[in-house]
CHARMM-style PDB file with segment names, atoms N, HN, CA, C and O in Angstrom:
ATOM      1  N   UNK     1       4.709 -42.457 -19.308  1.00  0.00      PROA
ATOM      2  CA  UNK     1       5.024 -41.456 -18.313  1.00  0.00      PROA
ATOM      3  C   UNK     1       4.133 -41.713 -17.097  1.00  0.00      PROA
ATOM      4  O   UNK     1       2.935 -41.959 -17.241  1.00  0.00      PROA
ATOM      5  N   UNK     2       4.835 -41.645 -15.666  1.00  0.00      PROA
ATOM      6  HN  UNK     2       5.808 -41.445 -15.548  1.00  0.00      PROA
ATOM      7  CA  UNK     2       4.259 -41.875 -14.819  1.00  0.00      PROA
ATOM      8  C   UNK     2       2.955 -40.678 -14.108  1.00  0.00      PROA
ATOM      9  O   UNK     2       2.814 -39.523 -14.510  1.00  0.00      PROA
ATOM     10  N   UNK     3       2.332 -41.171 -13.271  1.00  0.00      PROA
ATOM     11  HN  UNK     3       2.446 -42.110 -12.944  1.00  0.00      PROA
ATOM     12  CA  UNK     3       1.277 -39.776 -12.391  1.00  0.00      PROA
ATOM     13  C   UNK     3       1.872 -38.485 -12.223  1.00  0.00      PROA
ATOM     14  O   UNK     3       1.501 -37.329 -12.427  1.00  0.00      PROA
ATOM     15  N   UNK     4       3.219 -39.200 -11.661  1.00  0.00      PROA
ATOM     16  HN  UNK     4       3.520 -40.139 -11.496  1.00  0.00      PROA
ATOM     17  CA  UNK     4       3.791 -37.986 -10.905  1.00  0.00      PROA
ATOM     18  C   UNK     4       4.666 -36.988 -11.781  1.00  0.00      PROA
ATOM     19  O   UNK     4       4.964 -35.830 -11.488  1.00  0.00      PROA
ATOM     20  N   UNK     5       5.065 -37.817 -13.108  1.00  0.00      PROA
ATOM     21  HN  UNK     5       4.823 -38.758 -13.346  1.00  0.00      PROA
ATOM     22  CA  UNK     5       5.863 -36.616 -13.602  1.00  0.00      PROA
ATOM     23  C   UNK     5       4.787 -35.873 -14.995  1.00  0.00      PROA
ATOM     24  O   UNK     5       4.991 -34.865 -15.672  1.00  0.00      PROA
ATOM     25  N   UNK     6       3.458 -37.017 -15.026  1.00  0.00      PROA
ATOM     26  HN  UNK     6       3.292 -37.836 -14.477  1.00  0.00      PROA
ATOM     27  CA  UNK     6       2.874 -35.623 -15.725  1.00  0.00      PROA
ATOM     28  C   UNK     6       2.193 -34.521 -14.782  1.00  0.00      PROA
ATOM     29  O   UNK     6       1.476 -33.671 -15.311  1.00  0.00      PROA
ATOM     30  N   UNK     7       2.422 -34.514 -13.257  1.00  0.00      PROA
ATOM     31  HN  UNK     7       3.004 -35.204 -12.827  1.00  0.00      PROA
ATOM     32  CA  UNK     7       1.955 -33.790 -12.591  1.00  0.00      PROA
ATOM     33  C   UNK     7       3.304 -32.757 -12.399  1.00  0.00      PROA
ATOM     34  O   UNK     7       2.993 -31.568 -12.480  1.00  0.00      PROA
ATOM     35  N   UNK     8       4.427 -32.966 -12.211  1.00  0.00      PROA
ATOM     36  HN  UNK     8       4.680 -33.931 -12.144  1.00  0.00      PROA
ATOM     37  CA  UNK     8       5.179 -32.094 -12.440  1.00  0.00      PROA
ATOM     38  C   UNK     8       5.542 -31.589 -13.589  1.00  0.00      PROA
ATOM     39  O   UNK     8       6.159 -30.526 -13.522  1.00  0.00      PROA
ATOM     40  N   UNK     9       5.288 -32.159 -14.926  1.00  0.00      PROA
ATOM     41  HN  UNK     9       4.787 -33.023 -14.981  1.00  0.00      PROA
ATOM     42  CA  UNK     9       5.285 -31.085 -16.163  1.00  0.00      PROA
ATOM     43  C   UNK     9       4.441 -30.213 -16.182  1.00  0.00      PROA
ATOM     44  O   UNK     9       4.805 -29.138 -16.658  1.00  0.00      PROA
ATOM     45  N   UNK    10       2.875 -30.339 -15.636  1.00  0.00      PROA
ATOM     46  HN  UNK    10       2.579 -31.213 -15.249  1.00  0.00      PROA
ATOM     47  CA  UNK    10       2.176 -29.344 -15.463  1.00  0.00      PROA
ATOM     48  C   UNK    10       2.275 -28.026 -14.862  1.00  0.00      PROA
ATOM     49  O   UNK    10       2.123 -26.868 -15.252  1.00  0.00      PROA
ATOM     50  N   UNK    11       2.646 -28.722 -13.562  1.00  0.00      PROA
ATOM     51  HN  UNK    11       2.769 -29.663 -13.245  1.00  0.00      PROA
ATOM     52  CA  UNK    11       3.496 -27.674 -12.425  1.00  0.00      PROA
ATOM     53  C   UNK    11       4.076 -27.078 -13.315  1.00  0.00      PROA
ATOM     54  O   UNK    11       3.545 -26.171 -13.956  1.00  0.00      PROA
ATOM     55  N   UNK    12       5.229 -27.481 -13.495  1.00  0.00      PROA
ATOM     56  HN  UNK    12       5.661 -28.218 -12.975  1.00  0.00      PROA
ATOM     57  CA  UNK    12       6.258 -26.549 -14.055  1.00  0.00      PROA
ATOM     58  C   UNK    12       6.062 -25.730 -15.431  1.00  0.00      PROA
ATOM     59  O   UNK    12       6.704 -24.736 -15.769  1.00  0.00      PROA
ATOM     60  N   UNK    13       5.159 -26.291 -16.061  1.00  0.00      PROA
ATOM     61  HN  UNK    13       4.638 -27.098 -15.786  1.00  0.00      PROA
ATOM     62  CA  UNK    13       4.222 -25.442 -17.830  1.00  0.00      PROA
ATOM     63  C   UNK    13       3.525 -23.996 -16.773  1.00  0.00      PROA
ATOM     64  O   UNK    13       3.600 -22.786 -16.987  1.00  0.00      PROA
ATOM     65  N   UNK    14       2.852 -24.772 -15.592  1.00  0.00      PROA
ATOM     66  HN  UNK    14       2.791 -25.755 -15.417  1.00  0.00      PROA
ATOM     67  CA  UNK    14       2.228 -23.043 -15.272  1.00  0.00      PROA
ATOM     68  C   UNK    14       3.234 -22.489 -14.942  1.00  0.00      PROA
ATOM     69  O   UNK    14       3.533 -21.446 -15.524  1.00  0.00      PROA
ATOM     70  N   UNK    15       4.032 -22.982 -13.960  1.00  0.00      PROA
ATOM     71  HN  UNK    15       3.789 -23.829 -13.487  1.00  0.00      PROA
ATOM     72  CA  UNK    15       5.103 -22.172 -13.699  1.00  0.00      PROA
ATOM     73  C   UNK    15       5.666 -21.180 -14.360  1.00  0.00      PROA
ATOM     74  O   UNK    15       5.741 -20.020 -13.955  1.00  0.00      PROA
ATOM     75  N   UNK    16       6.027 -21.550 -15.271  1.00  0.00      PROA
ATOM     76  HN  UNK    16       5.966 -22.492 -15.600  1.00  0.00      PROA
ATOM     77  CA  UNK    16       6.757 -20.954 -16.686  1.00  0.00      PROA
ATOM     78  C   UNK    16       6.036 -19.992 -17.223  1.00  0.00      PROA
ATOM     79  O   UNK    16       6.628 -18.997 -17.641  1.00  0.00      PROA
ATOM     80  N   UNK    17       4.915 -20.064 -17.304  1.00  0.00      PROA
ATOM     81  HN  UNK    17       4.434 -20.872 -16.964  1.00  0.00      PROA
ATOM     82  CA  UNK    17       3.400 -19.232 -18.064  1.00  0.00      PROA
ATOM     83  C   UNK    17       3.376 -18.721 -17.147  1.00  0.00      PROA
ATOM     84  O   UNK    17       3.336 -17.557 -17.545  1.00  0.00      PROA
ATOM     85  N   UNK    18       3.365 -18.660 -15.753  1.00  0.00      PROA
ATOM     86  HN  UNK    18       3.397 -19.605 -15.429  1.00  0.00      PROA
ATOM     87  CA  UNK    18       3.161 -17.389 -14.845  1.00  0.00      PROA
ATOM     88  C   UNK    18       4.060 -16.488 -14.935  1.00  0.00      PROA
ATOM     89  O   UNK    18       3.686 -15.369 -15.288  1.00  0.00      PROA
ATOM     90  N   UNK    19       5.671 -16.745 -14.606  1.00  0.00      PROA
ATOM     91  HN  UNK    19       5.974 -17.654 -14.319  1.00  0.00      PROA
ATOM     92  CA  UNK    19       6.929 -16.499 -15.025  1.00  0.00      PROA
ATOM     93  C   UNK    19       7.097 -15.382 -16.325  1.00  0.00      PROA
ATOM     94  O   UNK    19       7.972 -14.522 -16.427  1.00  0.00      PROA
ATOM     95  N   UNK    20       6.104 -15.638 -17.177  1.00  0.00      PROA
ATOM     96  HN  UNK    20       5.393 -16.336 -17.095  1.00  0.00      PROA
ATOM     97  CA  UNK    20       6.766 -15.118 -18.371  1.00  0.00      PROA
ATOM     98  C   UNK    20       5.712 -14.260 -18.719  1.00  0.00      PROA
ATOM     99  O   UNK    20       5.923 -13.455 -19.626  1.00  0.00      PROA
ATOM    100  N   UNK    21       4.268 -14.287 -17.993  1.00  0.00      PROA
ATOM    101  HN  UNK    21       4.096 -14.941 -17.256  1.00  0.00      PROA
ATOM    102  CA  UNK    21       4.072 -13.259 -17.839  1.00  0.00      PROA
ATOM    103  C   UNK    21       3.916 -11.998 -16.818  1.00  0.00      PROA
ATOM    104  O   UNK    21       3.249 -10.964 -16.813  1.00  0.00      PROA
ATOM    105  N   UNK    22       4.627 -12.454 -16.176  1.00  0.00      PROA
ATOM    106  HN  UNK    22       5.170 -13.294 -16.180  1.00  0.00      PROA
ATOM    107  CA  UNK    22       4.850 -11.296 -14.700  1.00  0.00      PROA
ATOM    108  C   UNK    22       5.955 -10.297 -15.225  1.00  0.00      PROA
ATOM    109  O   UNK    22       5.970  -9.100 -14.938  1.00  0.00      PROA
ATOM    110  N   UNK    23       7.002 -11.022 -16.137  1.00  0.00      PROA
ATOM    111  HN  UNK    23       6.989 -11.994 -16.370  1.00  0.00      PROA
ATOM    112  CA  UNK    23       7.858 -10.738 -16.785  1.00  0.00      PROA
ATOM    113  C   UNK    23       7.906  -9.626 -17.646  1.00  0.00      PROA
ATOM    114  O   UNK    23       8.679  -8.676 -17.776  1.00  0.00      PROA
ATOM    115  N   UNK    24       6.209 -10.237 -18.555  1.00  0.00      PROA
ATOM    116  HN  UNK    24       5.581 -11.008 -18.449  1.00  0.00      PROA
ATOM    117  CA  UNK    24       5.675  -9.170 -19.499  1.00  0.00      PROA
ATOM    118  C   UNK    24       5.449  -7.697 -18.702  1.00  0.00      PROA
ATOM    119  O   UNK    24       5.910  -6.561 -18.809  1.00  0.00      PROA
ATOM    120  N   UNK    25       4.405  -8.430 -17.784  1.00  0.00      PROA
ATOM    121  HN  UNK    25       4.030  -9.353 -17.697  1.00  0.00      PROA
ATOM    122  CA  UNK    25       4.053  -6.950 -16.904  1.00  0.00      PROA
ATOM    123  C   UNK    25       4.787  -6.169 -15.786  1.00  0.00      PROA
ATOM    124  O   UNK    25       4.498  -5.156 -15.149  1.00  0.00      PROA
ATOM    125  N   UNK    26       5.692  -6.893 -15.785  1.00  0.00      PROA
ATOM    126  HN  UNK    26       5.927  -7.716 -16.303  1.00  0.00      PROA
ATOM    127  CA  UNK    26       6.922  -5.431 -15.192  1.00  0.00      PROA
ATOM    128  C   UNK    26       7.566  -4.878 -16.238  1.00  0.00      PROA
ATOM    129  O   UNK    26       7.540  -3.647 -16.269  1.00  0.00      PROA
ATOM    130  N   UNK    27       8.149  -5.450 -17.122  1.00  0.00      PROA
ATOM    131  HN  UNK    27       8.170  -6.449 -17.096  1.00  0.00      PROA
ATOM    132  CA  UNK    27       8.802  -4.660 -18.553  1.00  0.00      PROA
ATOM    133  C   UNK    27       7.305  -3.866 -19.159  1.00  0.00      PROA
ATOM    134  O   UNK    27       7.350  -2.977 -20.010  1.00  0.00      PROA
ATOM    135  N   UNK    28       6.568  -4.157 -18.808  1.00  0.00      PROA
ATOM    136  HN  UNK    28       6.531  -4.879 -18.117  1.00  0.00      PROA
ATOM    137  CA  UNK    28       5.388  -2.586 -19.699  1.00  0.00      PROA
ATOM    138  C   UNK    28       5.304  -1.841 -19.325  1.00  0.00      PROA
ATOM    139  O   UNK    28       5.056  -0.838 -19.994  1.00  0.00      PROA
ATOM    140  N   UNK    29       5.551  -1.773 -17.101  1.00  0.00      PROA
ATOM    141  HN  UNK    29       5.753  -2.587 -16.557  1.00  0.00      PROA
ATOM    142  CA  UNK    29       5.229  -1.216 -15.977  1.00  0.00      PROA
ATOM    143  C   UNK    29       6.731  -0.028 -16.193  1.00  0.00      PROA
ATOM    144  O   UNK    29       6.776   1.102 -15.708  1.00  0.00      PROA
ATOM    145  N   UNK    30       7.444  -0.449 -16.736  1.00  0.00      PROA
ATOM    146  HN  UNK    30       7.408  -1.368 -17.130  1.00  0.00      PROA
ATOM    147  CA  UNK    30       8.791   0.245 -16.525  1.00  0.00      PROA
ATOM    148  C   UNK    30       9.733   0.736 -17.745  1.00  0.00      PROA
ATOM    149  O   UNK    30       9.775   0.058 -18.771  1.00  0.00      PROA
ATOM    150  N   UNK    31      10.408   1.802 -17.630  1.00  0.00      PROA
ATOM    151  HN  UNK    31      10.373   2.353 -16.796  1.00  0.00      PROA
ATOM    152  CA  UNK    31      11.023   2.287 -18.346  1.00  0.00      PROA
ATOM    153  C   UNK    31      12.606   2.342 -18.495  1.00  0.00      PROA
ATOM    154  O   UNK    31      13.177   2.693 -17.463  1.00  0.00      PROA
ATOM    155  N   UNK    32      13.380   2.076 -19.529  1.00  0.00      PROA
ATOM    156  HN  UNK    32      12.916   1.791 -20.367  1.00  0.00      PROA
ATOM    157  CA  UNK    32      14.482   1.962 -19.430  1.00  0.00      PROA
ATOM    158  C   UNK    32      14.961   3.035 -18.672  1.00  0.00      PROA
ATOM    159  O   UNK    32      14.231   4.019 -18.547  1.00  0.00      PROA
ATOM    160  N   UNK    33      16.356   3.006 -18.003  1.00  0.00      PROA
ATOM    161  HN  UNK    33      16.948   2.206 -18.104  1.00  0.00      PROA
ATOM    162  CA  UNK    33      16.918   3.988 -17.469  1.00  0.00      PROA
ATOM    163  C   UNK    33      17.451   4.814 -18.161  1.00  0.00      PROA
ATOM    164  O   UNK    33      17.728   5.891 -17.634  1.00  0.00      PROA
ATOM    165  N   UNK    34      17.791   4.582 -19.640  1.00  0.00      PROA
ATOM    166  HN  UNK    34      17.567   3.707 -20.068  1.00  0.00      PROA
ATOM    167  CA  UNK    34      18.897   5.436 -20.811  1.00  0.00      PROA
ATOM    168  C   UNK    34      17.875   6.386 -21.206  1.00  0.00      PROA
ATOM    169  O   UNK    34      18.085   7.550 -21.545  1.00  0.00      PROA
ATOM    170  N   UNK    35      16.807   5.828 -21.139  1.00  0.00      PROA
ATOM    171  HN  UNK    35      16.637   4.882 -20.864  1.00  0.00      PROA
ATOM    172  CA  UNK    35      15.506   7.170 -21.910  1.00  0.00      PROA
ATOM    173  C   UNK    35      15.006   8.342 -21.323  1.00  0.00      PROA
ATOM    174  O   UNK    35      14.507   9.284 -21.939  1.00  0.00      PROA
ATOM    175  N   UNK    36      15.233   8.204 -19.509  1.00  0.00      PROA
ATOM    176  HN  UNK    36      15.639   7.439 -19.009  1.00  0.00      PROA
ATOM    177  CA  UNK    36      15.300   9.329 -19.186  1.00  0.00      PROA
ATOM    178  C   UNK    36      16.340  10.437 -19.046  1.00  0.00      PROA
ATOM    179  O   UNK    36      17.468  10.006 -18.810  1.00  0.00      PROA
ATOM    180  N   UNK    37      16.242  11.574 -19.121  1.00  0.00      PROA
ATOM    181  HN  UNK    37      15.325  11.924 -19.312  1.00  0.00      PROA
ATOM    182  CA  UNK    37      17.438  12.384 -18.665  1.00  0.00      PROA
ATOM    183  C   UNK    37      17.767  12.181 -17.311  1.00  0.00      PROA
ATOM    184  O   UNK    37      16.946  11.656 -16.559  1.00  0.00      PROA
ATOM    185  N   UNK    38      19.118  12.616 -16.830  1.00  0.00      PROA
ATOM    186  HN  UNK    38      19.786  13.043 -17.441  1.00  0.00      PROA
ATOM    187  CA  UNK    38      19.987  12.268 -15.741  1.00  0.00      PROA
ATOM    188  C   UNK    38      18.665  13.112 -15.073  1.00  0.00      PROA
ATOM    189  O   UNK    38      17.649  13.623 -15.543  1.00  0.00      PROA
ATOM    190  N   UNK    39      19.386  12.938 -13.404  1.00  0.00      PROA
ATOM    191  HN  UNK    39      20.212  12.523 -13.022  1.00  0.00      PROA
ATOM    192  CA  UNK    39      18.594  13.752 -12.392  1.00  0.00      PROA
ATOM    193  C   UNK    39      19.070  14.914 -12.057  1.00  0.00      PROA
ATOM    194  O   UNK    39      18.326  15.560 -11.319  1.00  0.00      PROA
ATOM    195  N   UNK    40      20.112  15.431 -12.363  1.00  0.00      PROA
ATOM    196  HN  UNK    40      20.716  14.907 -12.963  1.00  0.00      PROA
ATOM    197  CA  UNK    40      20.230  16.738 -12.543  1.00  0.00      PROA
ATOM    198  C   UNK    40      19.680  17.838 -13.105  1.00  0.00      PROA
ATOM    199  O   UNK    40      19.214  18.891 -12.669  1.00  0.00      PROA
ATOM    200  N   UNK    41      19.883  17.225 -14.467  1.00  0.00      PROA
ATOM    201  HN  UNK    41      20.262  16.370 -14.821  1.00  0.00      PROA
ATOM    202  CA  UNK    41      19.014  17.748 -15.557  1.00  0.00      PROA
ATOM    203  C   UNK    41      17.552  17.724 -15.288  1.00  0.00      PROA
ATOM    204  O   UNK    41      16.906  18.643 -15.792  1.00  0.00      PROA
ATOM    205  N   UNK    42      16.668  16.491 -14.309  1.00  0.00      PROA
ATOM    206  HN  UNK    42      17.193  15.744 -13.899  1.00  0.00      PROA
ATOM    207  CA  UNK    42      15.515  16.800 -14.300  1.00  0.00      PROA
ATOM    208  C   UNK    42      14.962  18.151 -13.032  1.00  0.00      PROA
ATOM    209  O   UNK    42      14.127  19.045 -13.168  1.00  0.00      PROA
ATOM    210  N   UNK    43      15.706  17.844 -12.033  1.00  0.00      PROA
ATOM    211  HN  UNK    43      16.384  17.117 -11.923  1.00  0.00      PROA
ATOM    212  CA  UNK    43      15.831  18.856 -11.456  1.00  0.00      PROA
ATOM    213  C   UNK    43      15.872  20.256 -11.453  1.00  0.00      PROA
ATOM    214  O   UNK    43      15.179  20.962 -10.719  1.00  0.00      PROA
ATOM    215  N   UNK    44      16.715  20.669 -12.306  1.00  0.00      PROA
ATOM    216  HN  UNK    44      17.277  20.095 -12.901  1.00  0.00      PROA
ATOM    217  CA  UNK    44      16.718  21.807 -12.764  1.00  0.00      PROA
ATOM    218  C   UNK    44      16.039  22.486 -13.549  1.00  0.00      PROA
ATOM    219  O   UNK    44      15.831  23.699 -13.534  1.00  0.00      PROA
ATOM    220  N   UNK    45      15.574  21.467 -14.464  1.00  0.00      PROA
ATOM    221  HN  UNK    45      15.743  20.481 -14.476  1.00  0.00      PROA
ATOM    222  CA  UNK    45      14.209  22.186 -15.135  1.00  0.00      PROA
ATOM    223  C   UNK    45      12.981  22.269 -14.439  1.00  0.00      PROA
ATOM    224  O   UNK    45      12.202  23.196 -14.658  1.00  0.00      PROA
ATOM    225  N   UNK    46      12.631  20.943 -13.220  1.00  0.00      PROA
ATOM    226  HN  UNK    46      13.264  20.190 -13.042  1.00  0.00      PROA
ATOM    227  CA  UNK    46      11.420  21.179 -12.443  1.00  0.00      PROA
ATOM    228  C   UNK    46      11.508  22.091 -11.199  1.00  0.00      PROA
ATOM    229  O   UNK    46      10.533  22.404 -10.516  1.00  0.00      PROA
ATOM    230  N   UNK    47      13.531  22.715 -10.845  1.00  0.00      PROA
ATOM    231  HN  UNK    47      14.323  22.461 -11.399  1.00  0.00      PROA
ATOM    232  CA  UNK    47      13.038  23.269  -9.940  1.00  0.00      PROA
ATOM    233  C   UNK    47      14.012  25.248 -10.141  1.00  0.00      PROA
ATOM    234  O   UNK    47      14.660  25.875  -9.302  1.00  0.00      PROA
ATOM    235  N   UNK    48      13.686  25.572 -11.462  1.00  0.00      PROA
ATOM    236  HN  UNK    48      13.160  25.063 -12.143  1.00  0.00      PROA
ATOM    237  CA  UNK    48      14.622  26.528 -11.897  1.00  0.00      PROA
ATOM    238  C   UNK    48      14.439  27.695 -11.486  1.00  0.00      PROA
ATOM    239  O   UNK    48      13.629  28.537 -11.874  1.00  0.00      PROA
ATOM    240  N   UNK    49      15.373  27.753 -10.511  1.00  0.00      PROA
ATOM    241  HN  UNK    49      16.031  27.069 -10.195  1.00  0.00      PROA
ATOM    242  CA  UNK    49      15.710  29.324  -9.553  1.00  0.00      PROA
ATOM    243  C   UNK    49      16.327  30.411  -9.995  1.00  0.00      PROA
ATOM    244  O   UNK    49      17.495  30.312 -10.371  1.00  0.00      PROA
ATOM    245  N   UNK    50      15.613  31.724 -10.031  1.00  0.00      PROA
ATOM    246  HN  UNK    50      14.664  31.803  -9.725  1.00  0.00      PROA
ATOM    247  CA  UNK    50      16.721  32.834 -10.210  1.00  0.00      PROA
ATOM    248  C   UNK    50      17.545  32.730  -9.552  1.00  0.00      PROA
ATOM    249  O   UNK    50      17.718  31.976  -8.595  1.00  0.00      PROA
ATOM    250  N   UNK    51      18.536  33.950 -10.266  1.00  0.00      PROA
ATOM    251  HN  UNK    51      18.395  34.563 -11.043  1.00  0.00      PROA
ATOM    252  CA  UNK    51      19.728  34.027  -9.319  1.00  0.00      PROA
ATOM    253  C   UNK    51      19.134  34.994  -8.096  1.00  0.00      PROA
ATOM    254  O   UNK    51      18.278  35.696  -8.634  1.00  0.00      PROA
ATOM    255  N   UNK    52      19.216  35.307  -6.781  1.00  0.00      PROA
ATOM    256  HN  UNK    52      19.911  34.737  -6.344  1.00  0.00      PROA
ATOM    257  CA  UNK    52      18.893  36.165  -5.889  1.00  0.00      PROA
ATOM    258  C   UNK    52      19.794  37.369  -5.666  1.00  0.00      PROA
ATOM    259  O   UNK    52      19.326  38.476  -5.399  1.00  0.00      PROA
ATOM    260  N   UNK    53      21.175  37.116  -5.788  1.00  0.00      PROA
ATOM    261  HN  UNK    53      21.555  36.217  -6.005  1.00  0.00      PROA
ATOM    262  CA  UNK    53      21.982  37.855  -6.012  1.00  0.00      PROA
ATOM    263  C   UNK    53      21.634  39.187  -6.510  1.00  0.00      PROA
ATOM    264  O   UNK    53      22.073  40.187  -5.943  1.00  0.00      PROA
ATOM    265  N   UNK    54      20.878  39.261  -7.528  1.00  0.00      PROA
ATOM    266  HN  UNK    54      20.522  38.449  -7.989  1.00  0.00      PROA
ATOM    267  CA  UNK    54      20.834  41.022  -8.302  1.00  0.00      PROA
ATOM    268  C   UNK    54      19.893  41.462  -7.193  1.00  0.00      PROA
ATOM    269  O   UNK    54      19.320  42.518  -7.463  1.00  0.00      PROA
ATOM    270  N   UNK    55      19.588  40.939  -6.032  1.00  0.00      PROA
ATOM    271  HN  UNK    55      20.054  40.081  -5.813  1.00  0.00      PROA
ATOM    272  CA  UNK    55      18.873  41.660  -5.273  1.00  0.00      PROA
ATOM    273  C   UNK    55      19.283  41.957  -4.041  1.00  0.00      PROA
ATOM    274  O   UNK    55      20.230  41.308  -3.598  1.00  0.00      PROA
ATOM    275  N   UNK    56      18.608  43.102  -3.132  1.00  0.00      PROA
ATOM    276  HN  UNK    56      17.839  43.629  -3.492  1.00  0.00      PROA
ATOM    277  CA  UNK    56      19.743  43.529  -2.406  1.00  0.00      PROA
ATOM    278  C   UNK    56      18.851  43.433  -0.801  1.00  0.00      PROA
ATOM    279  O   UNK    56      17.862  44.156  -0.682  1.00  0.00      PROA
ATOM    280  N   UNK    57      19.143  42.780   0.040  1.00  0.00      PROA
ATOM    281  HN  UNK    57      19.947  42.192  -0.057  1.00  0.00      PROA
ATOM    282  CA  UNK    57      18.522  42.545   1.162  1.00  0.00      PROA
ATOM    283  C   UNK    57      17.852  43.957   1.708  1.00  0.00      PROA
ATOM    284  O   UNK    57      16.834  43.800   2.382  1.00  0.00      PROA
ATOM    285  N   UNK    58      18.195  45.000   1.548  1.00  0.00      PROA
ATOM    286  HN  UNK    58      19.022  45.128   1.000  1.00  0.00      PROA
ATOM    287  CA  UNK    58      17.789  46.021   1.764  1.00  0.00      PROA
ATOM    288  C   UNK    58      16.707  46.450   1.165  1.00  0.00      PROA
ATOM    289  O   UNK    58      15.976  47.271   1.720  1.00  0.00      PROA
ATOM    290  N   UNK    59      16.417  45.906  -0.187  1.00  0.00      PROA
ATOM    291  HN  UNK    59      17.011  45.239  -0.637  1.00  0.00      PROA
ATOM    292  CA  UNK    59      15.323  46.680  -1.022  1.00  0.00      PROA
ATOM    293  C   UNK    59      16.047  47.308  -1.779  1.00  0.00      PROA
ATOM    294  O   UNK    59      15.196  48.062  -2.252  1.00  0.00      PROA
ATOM    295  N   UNK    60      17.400  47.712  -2.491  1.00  0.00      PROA
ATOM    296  HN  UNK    60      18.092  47.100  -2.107  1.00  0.00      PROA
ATOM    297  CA  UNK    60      18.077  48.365  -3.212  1.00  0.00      PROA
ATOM    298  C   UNK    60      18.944  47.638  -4.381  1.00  0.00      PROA
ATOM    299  O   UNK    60      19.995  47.013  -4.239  1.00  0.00      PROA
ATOM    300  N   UNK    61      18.270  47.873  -5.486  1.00  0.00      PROA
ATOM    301  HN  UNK    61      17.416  48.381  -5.602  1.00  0.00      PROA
ATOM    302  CA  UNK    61      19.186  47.314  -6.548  1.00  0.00      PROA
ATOM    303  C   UNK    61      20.026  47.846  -6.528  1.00  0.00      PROA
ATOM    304  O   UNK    61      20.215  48.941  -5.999  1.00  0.00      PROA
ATOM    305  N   UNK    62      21.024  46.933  -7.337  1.00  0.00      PROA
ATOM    306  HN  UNK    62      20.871  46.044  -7.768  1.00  0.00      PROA
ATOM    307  CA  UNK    62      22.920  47.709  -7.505  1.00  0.00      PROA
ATOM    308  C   UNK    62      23.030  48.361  -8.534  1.00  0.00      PROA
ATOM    309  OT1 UNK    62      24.098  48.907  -8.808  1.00  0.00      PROA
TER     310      UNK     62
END
């Protein structure tokens, strides 16, 4: 094997080893999308409003 192509198997071995672990550390960094609940659903529980309705702009319940 010549200079140059054990210098490009090297290249390309880190390559690969960098590759596969950047790989690792975004898949640890992140969470599937199926595991959370929709955004509706999160919404509504972080932002759950009475109804205003039973109340009466005046100060007078119905």
């Amino acid at each position: 094997m010549t200079r140059s192509k054990k210098i490009f198997a090297g290249l390309a071995a880190v390559f690969m080893i960098a590759l596969l672990y950047t790989s690792y550390d975004i898949s640890t960094r992140t969470t599937f999308p199926g595991s959370k609940p929709q955004l509706k659903e999160r919404l509504e529980k972080q932002y759950l409003k009475k109804d205003s309705i039973t109340k009466d702009s005046a100060g007078l319940n119905p």
